[in-house]
C-alpha positions in Angstrom: 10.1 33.3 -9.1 12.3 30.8 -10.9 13.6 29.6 -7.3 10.2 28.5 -6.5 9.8 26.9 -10.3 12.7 25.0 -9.2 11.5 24.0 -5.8 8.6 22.7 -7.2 10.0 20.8 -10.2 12.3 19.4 -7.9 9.8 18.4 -5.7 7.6 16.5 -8.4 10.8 14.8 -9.6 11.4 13.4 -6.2 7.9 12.4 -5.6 7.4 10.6 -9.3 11.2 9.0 -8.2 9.4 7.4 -5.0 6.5 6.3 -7.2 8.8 4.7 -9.7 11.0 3.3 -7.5 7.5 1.6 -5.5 6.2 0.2 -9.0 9.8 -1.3 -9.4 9.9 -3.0 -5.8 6.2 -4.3 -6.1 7.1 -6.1 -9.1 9.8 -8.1 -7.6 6.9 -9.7 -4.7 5.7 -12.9 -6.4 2.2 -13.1 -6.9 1.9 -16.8 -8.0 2.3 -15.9 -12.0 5.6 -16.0 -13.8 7.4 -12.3 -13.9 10.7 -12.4 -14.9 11.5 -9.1 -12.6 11.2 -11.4 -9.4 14.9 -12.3 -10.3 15.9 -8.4 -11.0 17.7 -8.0 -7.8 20.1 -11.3 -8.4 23.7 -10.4 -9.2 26.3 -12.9 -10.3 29.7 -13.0 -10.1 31.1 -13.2 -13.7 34.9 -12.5 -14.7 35.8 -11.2 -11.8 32.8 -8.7 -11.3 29.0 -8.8 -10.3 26.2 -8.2 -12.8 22.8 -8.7 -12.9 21.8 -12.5 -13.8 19.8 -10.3 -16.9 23.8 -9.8 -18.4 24.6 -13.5 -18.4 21.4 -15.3 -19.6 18.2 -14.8 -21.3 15.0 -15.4 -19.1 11.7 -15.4 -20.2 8.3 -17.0 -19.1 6.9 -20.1 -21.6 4.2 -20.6 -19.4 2.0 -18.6 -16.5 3.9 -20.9 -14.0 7.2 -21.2 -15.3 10.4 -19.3 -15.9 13.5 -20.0 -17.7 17.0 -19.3 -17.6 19.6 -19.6 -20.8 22.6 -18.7 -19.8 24.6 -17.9 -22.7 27.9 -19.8 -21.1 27.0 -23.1 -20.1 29.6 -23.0 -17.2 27.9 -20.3 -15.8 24.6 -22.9 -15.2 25.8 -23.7 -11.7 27.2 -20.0 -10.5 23.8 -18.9 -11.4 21.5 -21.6 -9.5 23.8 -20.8 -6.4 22.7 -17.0 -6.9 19.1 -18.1 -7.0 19.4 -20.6 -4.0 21.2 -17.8 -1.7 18.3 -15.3 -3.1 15.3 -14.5 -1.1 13.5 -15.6 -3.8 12.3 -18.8 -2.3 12.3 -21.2 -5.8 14.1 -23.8 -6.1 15.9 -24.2 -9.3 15.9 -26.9 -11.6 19.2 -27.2 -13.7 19.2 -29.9 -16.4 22.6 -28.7 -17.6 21.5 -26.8 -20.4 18.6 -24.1 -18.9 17.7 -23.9 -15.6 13.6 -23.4 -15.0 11.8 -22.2 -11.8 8.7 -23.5 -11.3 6.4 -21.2 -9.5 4.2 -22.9 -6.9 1.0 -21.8 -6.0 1.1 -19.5 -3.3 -0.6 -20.4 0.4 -3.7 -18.3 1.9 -0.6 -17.3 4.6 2.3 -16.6 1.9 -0.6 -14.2 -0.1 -1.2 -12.3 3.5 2.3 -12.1 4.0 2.6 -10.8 0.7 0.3 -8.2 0.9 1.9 -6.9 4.5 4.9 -6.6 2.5 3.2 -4.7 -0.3 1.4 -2.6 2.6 5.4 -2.0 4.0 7.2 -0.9 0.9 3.7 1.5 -0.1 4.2 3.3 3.9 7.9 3.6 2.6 7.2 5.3 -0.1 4.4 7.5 1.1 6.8 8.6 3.8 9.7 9.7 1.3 7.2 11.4 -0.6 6.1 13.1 2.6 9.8 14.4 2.8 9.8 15.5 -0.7 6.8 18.2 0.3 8.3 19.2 4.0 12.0 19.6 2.4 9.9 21.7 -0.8 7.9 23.9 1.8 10.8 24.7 3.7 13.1 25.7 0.8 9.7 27.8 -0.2 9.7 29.6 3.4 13.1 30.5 2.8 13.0 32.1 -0.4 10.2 34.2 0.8 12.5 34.8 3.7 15.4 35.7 0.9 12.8 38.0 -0.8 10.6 36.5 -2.8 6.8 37.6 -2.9 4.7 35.7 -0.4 1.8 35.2 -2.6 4.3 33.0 -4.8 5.2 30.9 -1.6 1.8 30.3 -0.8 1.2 29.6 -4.4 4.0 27.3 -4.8 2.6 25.9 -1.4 -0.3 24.8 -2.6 0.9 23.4 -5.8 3.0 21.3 -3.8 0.7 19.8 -1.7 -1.7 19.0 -5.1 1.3 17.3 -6.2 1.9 15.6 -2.7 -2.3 14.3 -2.6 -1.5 13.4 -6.4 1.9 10.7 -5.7 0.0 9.7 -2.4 -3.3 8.9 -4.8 -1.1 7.2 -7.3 1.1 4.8 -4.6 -2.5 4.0 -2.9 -4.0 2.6 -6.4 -0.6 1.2 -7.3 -0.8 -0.9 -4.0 -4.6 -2.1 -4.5 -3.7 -3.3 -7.4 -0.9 -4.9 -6.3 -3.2 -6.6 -3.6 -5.7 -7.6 -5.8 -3.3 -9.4 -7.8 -1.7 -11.3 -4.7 -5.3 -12.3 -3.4 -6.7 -13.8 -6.8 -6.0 -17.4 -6.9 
């Protein structure tokens, strides 16, 4: 019985991992307001190693439309508007050699569409690992039943799986409308 405990806790970890990790890449897609976790994924190079810009400067948001960047070494000012340039963040920084701020401009009917087939993407991604989580869970299941454990508990277990399966899938799906909502609202 513990074997299938395991399986299933394993399986729930690995599904609430796919969620989390969803929630985290949606809030890197711009939706026209100020979010400081669009810049999460920019690493600079600083004494000889790479580290998120978050190690190096302070960012916060004065405005809805505006983000700054202290860093806390002034000659790190023009390593980190490189980083920013070369990101896929698509803002151009302004540096006027003591913080560098990031206008956020208003996003086009096409850039919000775009947007949202992006936000459609990652949510399929994650659906699909969470897919994986409940075959590879149903498998190991079958095979402890195979090893000896009752069958009842496999069905059981089974059945729990999939109600946790419909639960991450319910979860990612309201995740993603929200998501969309937010990238639609001008």
């Amino acid at each position: 019985m513990s074997i299938i405990k395991d399986v299933e806790k394993h399986a729930g970890d690995r599904m609430q991992h796919s969620v989390t990790h969803f929630r985290e890449t949606l809030s890197r897609i711009r939706a026209g307001k100020a979010n400081v976790h669009i810049l999460d994924g920019i690493k600079i190079e600083y004494y000889g190693s790479v580290v998120p810009l978050s190690n190096v400067a302070t960012i916060s948001t004065p405005d809805a439309k505006t983000i700054t960047i202290l860093a806390w070494e002034k000659q790190m000012l023009k390593t980190i508007e490189k980083a920013i340039l070369d990101s896929d963040v698509g803002i151009t920084p302004e540096n006027n050699g003591e913080i560098i701020r990031l206008g956020i401009p208003p996003l086009t009917e096409e850039r919000r569409k775009q947007l949202v087939k992006q936000s459609n993407a990652e949510a399929e991604s994650a659906r699909i690992s969470v897919r994986n989580a409940r075959r590879e869970a149903i498998e190991a299941s079958k095979k402890a039943v195979k090893a000896g454990t009752p069958e009842d508990d496999g069905k059981e277990t089974e059945v729990s799986i999939q109600k946790l399966h419909d639960k991450y899938l319910r979860l990612i799906d309201d995740t993603l409308s929200d998501k969309e909502k937010e990238i639609m609202t001008v």
